[in-house]
PDB file of N, CA, C and O in Angstrom:
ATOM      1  N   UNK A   1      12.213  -8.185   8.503  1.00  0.00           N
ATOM      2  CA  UNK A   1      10.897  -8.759   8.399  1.00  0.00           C
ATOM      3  C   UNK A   1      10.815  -9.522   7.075  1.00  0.00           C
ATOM      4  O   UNK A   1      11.312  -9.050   6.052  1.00  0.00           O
ATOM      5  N   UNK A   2      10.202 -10.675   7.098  1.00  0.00           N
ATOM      6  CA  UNK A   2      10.366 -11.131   5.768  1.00  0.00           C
ATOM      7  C   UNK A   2       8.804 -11.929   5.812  1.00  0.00           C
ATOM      8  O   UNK A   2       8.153 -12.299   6.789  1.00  0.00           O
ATOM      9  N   UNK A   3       8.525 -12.021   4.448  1.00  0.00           N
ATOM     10  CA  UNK A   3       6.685 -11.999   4.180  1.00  0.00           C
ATOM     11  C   UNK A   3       6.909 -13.324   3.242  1.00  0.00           C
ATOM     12  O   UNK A   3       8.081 -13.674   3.101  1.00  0.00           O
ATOM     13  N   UNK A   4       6.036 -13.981   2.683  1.00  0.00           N
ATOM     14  CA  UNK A   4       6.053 -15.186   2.306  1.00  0.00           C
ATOM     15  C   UNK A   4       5.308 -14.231   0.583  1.00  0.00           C
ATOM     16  O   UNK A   4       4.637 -13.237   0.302  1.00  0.00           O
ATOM     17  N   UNK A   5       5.953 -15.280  -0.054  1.00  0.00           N
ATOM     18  CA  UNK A   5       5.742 -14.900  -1.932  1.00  0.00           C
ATOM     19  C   UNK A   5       3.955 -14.107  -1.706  1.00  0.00           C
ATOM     20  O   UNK A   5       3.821 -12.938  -2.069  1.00  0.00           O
ATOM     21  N   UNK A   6       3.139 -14.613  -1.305  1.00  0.00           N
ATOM     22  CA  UNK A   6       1.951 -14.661  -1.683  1.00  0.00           C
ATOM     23  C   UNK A   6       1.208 -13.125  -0.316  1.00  0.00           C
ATOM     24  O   UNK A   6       0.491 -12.253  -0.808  1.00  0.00           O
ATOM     25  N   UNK A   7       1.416 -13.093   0.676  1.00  0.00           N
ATOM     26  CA  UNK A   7       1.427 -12.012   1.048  1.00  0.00           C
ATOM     27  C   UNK A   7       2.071 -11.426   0.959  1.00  0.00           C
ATOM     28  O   UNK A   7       1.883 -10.750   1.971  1.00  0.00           O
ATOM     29  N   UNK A   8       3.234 -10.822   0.269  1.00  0.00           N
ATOM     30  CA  UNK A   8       3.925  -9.727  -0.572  1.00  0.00           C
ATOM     31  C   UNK A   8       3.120  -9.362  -1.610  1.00  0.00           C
ATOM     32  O   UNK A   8       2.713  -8.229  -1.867  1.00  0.00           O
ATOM     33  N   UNK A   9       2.896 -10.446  -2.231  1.00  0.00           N
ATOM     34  CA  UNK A   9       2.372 -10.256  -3.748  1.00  0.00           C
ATOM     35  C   UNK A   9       0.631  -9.424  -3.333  1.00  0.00           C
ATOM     36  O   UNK A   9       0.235  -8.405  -3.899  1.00  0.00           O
ATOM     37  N   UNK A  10      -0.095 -10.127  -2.323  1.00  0.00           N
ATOM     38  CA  UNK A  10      -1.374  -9.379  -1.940  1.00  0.00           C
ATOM     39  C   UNK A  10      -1.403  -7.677  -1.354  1.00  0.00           C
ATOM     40  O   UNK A  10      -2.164  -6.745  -1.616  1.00  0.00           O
ATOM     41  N   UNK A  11      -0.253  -7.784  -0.496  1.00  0.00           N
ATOM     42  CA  UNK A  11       0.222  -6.620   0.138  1.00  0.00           C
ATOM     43  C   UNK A  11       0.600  -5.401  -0.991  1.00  0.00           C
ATOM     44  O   UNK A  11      -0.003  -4.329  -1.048  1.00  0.00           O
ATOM     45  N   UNK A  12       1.346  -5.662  -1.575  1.00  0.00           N
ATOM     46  CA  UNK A  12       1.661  -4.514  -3.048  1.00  0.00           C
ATOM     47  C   UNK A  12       0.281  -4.596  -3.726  1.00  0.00           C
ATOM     48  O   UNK A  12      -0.347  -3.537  -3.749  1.00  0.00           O
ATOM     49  N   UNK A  13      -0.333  -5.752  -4.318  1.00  0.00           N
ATOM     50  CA  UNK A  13      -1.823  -5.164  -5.016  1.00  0.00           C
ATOM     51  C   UNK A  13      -2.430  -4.322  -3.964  1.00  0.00           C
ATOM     52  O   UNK A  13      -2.939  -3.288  -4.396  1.00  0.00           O
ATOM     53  N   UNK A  14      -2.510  -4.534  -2.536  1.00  0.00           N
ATOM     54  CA  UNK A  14      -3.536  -3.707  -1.831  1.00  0.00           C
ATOM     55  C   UNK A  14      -3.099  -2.213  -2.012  1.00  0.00           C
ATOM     56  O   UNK A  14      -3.869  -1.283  -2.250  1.00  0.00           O
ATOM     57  N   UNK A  15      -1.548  -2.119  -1.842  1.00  0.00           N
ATOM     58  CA  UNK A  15      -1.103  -0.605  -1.599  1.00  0.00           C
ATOM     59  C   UNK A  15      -0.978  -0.235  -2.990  1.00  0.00           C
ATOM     60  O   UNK A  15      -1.488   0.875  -3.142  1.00  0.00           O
ATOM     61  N   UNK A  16      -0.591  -0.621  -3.886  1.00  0.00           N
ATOM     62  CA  UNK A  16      -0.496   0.162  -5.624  1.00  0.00           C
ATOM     63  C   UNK A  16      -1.894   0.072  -6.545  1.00  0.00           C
ATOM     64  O   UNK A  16      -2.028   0.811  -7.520  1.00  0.00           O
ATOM     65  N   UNK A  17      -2.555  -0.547  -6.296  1.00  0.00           N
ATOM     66  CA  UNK A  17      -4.199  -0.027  -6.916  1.00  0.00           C
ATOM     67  C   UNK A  17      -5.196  -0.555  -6.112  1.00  0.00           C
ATOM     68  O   UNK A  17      -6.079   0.051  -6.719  1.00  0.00           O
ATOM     69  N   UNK A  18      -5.887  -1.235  -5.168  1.00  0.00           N
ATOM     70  CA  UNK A  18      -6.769  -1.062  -4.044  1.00  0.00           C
ATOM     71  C   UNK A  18      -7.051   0.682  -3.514  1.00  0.00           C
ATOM     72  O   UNK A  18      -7.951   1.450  -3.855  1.00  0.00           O
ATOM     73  N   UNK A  19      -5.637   0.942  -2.356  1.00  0.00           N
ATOM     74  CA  UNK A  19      -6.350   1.686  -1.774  1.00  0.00           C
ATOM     75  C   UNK A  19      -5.814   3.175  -2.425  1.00  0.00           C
ATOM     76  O   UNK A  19      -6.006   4.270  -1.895  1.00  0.00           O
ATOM     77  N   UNK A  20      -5.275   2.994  -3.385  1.00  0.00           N
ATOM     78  CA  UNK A  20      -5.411   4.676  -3.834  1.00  0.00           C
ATOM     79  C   UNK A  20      -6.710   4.624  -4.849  1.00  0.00           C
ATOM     80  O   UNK A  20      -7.582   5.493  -4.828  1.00  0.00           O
ATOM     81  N   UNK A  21      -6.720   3.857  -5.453  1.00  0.00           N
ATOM     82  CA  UNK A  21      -8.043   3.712  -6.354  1.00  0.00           C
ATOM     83  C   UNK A  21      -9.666   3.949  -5.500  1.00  0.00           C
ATOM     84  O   UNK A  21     -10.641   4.497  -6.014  1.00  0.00           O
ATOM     85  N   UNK A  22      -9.614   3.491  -4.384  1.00  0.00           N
ATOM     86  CA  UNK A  22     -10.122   3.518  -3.713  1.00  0.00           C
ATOM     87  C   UNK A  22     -10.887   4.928  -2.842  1.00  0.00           C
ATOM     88  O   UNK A  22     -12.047   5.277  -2.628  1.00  0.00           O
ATOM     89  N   UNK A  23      -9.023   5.662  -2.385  1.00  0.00           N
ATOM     90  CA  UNK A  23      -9.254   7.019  -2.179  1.00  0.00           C
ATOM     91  C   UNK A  23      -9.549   7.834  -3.277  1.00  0.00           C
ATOM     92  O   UNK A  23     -10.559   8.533  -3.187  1.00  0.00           O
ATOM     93  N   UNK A  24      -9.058   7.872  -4.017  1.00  0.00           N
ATOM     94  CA  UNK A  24      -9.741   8.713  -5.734  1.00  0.00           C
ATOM     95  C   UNK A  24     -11.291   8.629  -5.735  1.00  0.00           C
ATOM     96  O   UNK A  24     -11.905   9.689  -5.862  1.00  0.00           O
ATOM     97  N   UNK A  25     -11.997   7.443  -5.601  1.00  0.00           N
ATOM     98  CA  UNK A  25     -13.459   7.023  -5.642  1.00  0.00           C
ATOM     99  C   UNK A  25     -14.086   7.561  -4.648  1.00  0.00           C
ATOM    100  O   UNK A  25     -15.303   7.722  -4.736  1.00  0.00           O
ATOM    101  N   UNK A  26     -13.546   7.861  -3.762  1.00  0.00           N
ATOM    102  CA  UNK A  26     -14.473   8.666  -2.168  1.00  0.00           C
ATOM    103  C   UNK A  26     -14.484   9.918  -2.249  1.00  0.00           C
ATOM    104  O   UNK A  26     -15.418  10.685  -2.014  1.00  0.00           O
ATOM    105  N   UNK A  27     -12.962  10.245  -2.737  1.00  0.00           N
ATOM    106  CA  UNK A  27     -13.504  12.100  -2.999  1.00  0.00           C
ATOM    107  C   UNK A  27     -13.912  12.289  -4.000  1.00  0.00           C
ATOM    108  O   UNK A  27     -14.481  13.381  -3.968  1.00  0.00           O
ATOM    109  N   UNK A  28     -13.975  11.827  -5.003  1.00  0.00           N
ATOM    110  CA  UNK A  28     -14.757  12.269  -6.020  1.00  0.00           C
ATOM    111  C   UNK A  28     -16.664  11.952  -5.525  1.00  0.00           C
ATOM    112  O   UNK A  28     -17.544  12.811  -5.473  1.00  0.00           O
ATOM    113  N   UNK A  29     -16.771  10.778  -5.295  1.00  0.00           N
ATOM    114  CA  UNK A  29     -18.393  10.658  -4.906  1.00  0.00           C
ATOM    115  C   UNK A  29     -18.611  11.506  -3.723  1.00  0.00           C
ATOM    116  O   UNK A  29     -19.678  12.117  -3.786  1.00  0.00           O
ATOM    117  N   UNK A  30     -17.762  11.773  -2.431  1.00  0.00           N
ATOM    118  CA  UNK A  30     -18.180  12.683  -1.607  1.00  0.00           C
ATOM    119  C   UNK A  30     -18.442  14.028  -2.130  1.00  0.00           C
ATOM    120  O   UNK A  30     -19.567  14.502  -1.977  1.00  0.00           O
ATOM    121  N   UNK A  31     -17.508  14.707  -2.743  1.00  0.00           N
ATOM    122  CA  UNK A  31     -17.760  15.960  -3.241  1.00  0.00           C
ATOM    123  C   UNK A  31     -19.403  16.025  -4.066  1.00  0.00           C
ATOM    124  O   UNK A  31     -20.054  17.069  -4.074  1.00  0.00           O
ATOM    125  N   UNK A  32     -19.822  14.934  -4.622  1.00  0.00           N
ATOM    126  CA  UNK A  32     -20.744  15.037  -5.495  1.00  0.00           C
ATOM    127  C   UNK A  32     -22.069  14.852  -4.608  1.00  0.00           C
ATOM    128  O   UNK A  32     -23.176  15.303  -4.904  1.00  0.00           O
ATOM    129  N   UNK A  33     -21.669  13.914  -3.176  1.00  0.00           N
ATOM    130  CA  UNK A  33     -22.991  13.441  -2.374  1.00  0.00           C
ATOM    131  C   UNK A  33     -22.582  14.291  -1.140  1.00  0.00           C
ATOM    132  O   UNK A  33     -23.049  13.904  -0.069  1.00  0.00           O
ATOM    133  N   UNK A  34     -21.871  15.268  -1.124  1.00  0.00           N
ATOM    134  CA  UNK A  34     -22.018  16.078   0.108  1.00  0.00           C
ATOM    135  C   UNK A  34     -21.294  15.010   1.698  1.00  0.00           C
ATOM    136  O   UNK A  34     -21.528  15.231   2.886  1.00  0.00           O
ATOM    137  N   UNK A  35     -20.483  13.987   1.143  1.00  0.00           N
ATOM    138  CA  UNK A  35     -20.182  12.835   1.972  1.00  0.00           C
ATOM    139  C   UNK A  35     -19.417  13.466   3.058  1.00  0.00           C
ATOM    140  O   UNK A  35     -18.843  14.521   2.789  1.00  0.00           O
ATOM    141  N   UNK A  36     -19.314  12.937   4.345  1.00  0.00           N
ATOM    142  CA  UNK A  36     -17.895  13.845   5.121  1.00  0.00           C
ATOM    143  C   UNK A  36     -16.646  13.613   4.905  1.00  0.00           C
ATOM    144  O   UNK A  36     -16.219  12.704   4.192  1.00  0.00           O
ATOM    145  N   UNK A  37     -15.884  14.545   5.601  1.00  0.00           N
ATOM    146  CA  UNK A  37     -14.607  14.245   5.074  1.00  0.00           C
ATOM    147  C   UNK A  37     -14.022  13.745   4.092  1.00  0.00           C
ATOM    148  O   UNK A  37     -13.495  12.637   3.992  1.00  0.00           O
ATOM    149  N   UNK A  38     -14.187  15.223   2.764  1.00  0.00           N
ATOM    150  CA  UNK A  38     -14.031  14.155   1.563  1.00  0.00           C
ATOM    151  C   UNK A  38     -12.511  14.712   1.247  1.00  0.00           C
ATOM    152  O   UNK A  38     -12.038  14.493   0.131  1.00  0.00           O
ATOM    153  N   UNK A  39     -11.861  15.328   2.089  1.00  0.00           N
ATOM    154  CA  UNK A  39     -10.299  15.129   1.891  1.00  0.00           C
ATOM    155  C   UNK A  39      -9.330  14.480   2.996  1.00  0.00           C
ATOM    156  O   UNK A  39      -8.126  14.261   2.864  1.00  0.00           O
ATOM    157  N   UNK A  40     -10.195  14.206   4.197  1.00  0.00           N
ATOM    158  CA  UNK A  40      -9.482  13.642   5.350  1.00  0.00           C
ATOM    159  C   UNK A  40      -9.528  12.113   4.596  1.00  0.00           C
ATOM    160  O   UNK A  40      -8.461  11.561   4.325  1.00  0.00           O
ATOM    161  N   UNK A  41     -10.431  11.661   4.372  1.00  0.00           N
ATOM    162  CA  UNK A  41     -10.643  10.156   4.268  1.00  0.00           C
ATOM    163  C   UNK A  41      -9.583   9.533   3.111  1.00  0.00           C
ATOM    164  O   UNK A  41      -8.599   8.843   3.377  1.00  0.00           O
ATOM    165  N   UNK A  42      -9.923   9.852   2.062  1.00  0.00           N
ATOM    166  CA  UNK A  42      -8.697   9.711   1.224  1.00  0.00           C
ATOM    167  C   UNK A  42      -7.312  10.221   1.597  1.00  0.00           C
ATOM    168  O   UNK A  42      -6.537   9.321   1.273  1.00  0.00           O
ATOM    169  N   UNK A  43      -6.600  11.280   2.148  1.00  0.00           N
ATOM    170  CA  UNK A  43      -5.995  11.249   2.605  1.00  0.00           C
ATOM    171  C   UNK A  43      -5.327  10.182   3.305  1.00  0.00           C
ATOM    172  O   UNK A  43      -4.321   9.578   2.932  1.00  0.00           O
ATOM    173  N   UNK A  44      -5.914  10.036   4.234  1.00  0.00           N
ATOM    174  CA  UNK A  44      -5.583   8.746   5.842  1.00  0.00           C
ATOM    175  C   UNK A  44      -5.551   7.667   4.594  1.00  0.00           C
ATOM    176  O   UNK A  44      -4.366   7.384   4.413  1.00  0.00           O
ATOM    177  N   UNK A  45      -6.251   7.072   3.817  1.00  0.00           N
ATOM    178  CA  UNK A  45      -5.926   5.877   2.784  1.00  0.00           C
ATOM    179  C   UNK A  45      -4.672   5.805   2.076  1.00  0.00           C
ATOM    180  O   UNK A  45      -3.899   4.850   1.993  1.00  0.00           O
ATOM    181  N   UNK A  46      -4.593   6.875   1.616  1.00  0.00           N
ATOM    182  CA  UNK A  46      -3.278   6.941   1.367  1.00  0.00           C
ATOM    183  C   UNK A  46      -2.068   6.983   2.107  1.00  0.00           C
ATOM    184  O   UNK A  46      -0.942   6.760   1.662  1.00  0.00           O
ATOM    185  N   UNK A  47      -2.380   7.285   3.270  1.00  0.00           N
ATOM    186  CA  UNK A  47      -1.343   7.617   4.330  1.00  0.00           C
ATOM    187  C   UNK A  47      -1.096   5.476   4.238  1.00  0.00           C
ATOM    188  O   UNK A  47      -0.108   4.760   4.077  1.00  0.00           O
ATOM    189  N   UNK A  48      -2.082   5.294   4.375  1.00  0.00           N
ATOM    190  CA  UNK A  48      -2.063   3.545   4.733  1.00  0.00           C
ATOM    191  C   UNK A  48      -1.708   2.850   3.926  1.00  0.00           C
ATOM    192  O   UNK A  48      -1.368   1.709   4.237  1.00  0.00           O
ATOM    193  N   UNK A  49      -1.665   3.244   2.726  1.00  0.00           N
ATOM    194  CA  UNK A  49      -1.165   2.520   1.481  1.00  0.00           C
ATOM    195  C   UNK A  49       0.367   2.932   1.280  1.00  0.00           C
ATOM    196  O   UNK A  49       1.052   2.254   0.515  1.00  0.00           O
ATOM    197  N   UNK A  50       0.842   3.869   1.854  1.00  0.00           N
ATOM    198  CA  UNK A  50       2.311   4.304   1.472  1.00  0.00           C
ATOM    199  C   UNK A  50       2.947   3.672   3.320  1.00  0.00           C
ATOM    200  O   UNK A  50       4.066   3.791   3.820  1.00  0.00           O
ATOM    201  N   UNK A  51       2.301   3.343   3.610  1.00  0.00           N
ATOM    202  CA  UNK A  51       2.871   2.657   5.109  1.00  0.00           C
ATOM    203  C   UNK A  51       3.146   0.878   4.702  1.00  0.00           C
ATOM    204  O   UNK A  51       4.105   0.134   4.907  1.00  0.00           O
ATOM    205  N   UNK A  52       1.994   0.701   4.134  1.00  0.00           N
ATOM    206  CA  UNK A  52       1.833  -1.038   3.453  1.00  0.00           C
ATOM    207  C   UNK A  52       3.205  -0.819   2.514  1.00  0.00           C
ATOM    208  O   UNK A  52       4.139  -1.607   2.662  1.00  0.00           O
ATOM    209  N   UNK A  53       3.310   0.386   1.444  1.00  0.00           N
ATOM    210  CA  UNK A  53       4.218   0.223   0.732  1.00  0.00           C
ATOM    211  C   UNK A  53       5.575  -0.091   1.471  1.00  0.00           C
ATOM    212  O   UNK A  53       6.169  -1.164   1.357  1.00  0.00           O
ATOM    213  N   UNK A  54       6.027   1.050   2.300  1.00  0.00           N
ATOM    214  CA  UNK A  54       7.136   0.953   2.987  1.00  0.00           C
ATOM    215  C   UNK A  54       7.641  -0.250   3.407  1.00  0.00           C
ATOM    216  O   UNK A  54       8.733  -0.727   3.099  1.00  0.00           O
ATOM    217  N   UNK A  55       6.574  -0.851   4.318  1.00  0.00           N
ATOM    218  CA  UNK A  55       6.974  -2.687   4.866  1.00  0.00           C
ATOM    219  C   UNK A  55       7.152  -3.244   3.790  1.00  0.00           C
ATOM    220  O   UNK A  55       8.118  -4.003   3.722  1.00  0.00           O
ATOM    221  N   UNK A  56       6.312  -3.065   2.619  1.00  0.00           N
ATOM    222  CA  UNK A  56       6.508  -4.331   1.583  1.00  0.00           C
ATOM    223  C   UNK A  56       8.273  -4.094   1.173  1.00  0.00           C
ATOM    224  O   UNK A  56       9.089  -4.987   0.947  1.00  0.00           O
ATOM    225  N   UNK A  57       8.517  -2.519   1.173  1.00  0.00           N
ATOM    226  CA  UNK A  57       9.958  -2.413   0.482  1.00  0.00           C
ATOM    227  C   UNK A  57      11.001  -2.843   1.551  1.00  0.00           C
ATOM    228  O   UNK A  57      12.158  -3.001   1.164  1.00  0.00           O
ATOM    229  N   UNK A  58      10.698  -3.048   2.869  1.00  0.00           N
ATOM    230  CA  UNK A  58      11.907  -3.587   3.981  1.00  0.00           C
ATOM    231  C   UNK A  58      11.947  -4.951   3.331  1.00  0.00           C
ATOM    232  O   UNK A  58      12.944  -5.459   2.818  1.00  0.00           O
ATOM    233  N   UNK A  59      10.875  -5.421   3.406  1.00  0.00           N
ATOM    234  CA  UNK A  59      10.903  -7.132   3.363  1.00  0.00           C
ATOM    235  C   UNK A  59      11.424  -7.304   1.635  1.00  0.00           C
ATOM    236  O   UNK A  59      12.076  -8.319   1.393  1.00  0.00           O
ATOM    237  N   UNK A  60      11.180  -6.462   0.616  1.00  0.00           N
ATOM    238  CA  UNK A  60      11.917  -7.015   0.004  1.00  0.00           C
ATOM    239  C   UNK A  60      13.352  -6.965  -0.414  1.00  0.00           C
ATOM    240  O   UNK A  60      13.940  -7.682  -1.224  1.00  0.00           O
ATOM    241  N   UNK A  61      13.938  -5.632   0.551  1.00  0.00           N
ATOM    242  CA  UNK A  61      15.399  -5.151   0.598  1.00  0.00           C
ATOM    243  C   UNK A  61      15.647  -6.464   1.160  1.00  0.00           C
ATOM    244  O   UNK A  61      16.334  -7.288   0.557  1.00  0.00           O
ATOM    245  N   UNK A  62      15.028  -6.735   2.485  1.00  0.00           N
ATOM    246  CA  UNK A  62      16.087  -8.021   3.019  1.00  0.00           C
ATOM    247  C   UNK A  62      15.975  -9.516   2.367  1.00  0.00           C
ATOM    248  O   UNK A  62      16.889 -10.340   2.350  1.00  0.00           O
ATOM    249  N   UNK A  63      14.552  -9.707   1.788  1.00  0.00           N
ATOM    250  CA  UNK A  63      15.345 -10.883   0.994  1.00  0.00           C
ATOM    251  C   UNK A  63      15.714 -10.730  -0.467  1.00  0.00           C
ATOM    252  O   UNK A  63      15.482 -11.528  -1.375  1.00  0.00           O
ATOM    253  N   UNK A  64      16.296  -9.626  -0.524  1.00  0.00           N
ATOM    254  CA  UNK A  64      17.335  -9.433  -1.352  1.00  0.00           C
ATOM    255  C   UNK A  64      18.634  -9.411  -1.389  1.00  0.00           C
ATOM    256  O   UNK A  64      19.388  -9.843  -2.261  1.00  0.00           O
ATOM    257  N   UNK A  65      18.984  -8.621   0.101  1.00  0.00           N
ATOM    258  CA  UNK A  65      20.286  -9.137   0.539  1.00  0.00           C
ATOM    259  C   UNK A  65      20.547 -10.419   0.914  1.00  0.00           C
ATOM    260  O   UNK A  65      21.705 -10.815   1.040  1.00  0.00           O
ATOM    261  N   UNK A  66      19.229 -11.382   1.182  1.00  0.00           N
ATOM    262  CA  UNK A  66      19.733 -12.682   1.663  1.00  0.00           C
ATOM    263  C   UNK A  66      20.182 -13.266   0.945  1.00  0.00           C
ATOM    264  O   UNK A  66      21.208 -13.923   1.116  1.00  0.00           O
ATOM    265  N   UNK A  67      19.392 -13.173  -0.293  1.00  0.00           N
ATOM    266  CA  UNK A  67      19.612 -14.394  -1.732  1.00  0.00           C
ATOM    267  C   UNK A  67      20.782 -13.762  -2.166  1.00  0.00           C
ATOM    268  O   UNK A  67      21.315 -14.596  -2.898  1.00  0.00           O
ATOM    269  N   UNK A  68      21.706 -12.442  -2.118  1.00  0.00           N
ATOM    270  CA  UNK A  68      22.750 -11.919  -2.179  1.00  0.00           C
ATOM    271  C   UNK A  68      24.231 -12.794  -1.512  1.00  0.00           C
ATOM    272  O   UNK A  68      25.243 -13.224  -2.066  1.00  0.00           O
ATOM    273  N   UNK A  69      23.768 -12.792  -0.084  1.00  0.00           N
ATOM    274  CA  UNK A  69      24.738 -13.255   0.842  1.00  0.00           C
ATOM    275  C   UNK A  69      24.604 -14.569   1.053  1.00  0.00           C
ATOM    276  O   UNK A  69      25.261 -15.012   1.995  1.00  0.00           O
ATOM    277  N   UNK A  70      23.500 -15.821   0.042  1.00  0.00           N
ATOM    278  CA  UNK A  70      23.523 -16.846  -0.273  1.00  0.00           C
ATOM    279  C   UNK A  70      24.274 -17.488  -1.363  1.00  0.00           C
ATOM    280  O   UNK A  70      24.610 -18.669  -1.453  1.00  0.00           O
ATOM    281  N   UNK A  71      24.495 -16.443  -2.233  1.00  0.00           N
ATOM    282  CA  UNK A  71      25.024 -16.480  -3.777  1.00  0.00           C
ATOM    283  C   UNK A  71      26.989 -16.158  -3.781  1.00  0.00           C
ATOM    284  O   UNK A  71      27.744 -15.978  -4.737  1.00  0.00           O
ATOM    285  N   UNK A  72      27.238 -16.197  -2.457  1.00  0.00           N
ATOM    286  CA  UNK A  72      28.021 -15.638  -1.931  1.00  0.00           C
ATOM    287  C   UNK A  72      29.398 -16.842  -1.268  1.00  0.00           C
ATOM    288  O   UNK A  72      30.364 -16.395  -0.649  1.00  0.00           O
TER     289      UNK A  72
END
């Protein structure tokens, strides 16, 4: 899979401070406002941010090997 400079670059801001920052901010205000699920929800965010991570790290293993087997 390979992603273009600028959705890579959006994709890693979303998954490395968006949505964990994000989940941190819900359980902490749920616990305080009685909110639901104030460990499922953050949870599942994180689950989604380490899934975004994963793709971002395929796409950049392979164009790493490309520019590898270009240099080649």
């Amino acid at each position: 899979m390979k992603l273009s400079n600028k959705v890579y670059d959006v994709l890693k801001w979303v998954a490395l401070i968006c949505l964990p920052t994000f989940a941190v901010f819900y359980a902490i205000i749920a616990k305080i406002w009685s909110l639901p699920y104030a460990s499922e929800i953050p949870a599942t965010i994180n689950a989604v941010g380490g899934l975004i991570g994963g793709l971002i790290g395929v796409s950049h293993l392979t164009m790493k090997k490309e520019a590898e087997n270009e240099t080649k």
